[in-house]
N, C-alpha and C positions, 0 to 999 in steps of 0.2 A: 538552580533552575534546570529542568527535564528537558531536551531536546525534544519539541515534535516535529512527528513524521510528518510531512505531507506527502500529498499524492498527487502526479500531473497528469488527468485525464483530457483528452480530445476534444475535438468539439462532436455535439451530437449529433447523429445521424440524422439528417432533415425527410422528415416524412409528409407525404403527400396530404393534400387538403381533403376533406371528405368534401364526397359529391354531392351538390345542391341540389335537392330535389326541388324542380320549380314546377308548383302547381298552377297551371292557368286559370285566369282570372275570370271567371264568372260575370257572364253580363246577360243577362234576362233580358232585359231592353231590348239587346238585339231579336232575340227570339220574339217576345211580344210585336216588336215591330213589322217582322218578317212575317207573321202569321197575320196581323192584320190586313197589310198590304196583298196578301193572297187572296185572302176573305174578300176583301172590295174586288180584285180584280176578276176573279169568280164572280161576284153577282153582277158586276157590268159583261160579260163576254156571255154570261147567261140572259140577261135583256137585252140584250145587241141582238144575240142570238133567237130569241121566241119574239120580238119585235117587228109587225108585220111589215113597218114605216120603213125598216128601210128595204127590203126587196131583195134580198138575197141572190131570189132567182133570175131578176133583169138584172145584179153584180156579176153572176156566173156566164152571162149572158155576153154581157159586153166587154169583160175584164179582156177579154184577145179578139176582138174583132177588128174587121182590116184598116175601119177608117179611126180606130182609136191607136192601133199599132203604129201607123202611118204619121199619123198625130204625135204619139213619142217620138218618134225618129226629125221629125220636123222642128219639136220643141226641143232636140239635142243639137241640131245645125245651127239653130238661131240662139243656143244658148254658146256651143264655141265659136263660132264666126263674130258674135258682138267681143265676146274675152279675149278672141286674138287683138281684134281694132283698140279693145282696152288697155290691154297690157301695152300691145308698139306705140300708143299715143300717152298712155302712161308715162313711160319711161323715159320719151322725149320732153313729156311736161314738167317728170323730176331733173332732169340736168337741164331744162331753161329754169326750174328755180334754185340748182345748186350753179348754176353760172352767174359770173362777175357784172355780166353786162347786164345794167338795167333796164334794158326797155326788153330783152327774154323773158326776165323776171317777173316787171309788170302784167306781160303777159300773159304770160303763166297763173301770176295770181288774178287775172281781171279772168279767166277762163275756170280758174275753178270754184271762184267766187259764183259765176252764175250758174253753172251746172252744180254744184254740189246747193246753192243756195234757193233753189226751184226744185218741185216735185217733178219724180221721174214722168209721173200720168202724165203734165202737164206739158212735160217736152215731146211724149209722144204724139198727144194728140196735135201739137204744131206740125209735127214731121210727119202728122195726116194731112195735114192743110197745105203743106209746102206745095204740092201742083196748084192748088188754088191763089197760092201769094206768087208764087215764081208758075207761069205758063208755060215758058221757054227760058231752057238754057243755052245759051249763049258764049263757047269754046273757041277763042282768037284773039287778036288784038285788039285791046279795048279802043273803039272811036274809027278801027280802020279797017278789019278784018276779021270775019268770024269763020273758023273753019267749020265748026258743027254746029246744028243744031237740032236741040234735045228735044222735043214735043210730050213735057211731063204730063200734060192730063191725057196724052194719045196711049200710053205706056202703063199699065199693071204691074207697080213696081212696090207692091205693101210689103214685103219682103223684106226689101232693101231698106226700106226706109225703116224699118221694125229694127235692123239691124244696125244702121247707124244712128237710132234714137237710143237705142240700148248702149252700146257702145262709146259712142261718143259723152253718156252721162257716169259711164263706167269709170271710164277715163280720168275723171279728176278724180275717183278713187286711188285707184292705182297709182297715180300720179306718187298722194302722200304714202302709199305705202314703199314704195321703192326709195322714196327719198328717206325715210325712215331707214329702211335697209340697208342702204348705202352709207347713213349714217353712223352704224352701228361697230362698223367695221373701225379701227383702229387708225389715225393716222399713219403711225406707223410700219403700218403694212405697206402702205404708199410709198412710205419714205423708202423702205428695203426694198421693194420691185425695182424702182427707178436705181438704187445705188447698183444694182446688181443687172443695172443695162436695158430695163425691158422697155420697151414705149409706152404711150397712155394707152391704147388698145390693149396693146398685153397686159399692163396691168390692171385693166377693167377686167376683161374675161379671166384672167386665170388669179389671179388675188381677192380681186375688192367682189365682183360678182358671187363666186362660189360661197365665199363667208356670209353675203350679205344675205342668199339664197334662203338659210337660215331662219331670218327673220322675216322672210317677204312670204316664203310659202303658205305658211299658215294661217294670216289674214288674205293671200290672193285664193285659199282654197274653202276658207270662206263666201269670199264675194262669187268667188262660182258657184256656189250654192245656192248664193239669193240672187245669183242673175239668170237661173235657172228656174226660180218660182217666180222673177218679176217678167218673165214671159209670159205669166199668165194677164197681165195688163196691155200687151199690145193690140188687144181690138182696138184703141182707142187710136191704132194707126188709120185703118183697120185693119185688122189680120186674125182671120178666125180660123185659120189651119191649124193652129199648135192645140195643144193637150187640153187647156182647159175650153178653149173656144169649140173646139170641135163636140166635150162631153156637153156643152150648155147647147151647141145647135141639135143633138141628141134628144136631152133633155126636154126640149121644145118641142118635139117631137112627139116622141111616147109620154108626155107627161110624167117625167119617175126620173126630177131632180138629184132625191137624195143619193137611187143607188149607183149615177153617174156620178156624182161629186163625189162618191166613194172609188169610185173606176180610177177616175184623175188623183185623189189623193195617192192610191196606190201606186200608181207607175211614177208621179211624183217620187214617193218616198224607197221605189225599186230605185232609179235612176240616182239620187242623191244619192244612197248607198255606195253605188258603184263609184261616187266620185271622194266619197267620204274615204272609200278603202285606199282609191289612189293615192288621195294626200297625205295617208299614211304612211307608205312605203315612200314617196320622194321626202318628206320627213323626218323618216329615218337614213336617207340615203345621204341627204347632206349636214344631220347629222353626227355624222363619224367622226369620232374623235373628240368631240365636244367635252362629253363626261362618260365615262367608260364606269359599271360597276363588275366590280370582280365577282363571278360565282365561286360557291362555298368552296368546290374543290381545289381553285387561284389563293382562296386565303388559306385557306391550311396548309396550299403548299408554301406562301411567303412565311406563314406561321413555322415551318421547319427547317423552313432557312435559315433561319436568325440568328446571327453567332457564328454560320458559315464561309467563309472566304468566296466572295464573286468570282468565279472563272473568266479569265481574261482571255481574248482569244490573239493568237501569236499575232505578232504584228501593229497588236492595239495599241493607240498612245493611251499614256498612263498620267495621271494629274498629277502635277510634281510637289514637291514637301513644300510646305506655307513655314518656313522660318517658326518655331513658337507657336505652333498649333499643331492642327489635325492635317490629313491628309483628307481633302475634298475630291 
């Protein structure tokens, strides 16, 4: 029998993957869809536009004039003055129904059962009628002593009353939203404020509230939105100063409905804007930290890390050996 040679070669030189050429995917769709969508939006902006009905020139006319200016500015008072009464009456109405004591509770719920369970019209027009059911108010000791009194039909107070019909139906809104909010938050955030000394105040504002923020923002930046178009129902106080009551008393006027409804739709949908941009940024501001996404230049750089040793900085504690495992 012949001895054979063998031979002990290495392992082979590991060579790199060829580069994937990825061709992108082809979707017509999109294009078709996008060019239709232009084509309709072109022949509407072009009949909008040669369209005698609506009046272009009474739009140019009154788009900045003093008593429609005057008019937005009116329907922005009476849109945050109702959301502050909403919110503080809110918030009060979600901890009488996150508290223990039942007769809070009922109250709570017997209040937002009739405000949310009635049309907002129809509370304002009560809250036109209020001087006509209450003539006089009556500030003192009931049966012995009246300090003030009020002379509601002597007083022009559409305003107010605008304000607190608004408001006051706002309120069993916000009410579930904050309760919600509040809810969302974790027991145990609670539990760790208080182990760590803080009181129920401090743990409201600097734990439970901030997180809860989160969730409440977005539905309360909604509801400013539509309590900002349901101003346009408050003639039914009466109250014909805000935006849309002033373009209809316009309107009535020069006879040339559409290109005031057009006036009011725009500074409507100016003013929304500006509130839509807001609740974007408080949005983002609380939040932080949530879900964080890395840009490409964060992963490429974890991508080069990999297989690196963490630099530890002097002083640091260090996580100690697990008997039979890994170092955590």
């Amino acid at each position: 029998m012949s001895d054979r040679s063998t031979s002990v070669t290495g392992p082979e030189p590991q060579t790199e993957p060829e580069t994937i050429k990825a061709v992108p995917l082809r979707r017509p769709g999109r294009w078709i869809a996008g060019i239709v969508v232009a084509v309709l939006l072109a022949l509407f902006l072009y009949g909008a536009a040669t369209n005698e009905a609506y009046r272009w020139d009474v739009y140019a006319q009154y788009l900045f004039d003093r008593r429609i200016t005057e008019a937005a500015w009116k329907t922005v008072q009476l849109t945050v003055l109702a959301m502050l009464l909403a919110v503080l009456l809110g918030v009060l109405l979600a901890v009488m129904r996150l508290s223990p004591n039942p007769v809070l509770k009922t109250v709570s719920w017997v209040y937002l059962w009739i405000f949310r369970g009635t049309p907002v019209y129809v509370q304002l027009v009560f809250w036109g009628l209020f001087p006509s059911i209450y003539k006089q108010l009556d500030l003192g000791i009931p049966f012995v002593h009246q300090f003030v009194h009020i002379d509601l039909q002597g007083i022009n107070a559409a305003f107010l009353f605008a304000v607190i019909g608004l408001g006051l139906n706002e309120a069993a809104y916000m009410a579930e939203i904050v309760r919600a909010g509040i809810g969302s938050v974790p027991e145990g955030q609670t539990e760790a404020s208080v182990a760590l000394g803080m009181s129920w105040s401090q743990t409201i504002r600097r734990t439970v509230l901030p997180q809860a923020m989160r969730v409440i923002i977005p539905p309360t930046g909604n509801e400013l939105i539509s309590m900002l178009k349901t101003t346009s129902l408050v003639a039914a106080v009466p109250y014909s100063l805000e935006l849309y009551g002033r373009a209809r008393d316009i309107s009535g006027a020069n006879f040339q409905p559409i290109p005031l409804l057009l006036v009011a739709a725009t500074w409507y949908l100016a003013i929304t804007s500006l509130l839509m941009v807001g609740q974007y940024f408080l949005e983002r501001h609380y939040s932080k930290g949530l879900s964080r996404q890395l840009t490409a230049r964060q992963l490429q750089a974890l991508a080069d890390a990999q297989g690196k040793p963490v630099p530890v900085e002097p002083g640091a504690a260090q996580a100690p050996d697990i008997p039979g495992g890994e170092r955590r």
